[in-house]
N, C-alpha and C positions, 0 to 999 in steps of 0.2 A: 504494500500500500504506500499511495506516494505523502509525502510530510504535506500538511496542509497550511496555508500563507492569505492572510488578512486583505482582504479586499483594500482595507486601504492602505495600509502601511509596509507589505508583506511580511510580516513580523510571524511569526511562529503562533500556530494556535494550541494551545493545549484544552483538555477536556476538564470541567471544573463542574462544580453544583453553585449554581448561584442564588442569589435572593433578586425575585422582582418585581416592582409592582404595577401594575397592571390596572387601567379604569378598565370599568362593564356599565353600561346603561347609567353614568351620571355616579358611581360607586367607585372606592378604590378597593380594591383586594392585594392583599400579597403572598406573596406564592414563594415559599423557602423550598431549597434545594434542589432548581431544578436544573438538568444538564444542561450545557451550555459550550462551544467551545469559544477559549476567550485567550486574545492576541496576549503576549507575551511581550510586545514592544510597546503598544498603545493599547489596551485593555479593552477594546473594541469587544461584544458578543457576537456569538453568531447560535443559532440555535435551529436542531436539525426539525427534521418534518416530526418525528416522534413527539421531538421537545414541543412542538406546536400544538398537535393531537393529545398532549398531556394537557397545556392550558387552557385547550377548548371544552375538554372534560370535564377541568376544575371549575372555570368559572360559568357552562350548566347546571354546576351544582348536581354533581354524579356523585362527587366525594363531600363530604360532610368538614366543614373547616375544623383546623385540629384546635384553633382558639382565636378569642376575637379580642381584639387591641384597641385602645381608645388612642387617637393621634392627634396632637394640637397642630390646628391648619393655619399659617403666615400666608397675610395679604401683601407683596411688594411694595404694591402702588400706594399703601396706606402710610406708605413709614414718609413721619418730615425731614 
């Protein structure tokens, strides 16, 4: 199998479990540990068609969240 190289950078990709969050319908969700492969030069993701068919699953809501988190939300445009 040939070494695989970052679309943008060409930096080396390696395979990692990432954390990401994800909107659905006006909602955030986040989705811990999912595979990922991610640039070794620039940190770029890349995530295969499996990894994709994982986060379509989860946020139909096939899998039951493992816990829900309250998150304080920052307005930019509000700061003087």
């Amino acid at each position: 199998m040939s070494e695989q190289r970052c679309l943008y950078c060409q930096g080396e990709l390696e395979p990692q479990r990432v954390t990401r969050a994800q909107e659905v319908e006006g909602r955030w969700i986040v989705i811990e540990n999912l595979p990922a492969l991610v640039c070794r030069q620039c940190g770029e993701r890349f995530y295969t068609p499996d990894a994709h068919d994982l986060v379509v699953a989860l946020v139909q809501g096939l899998v039951k969240p493992t816990r829900t988190e309250v998150v304080e939300v920052y307005d930019a445009t509000r700061v003087a």
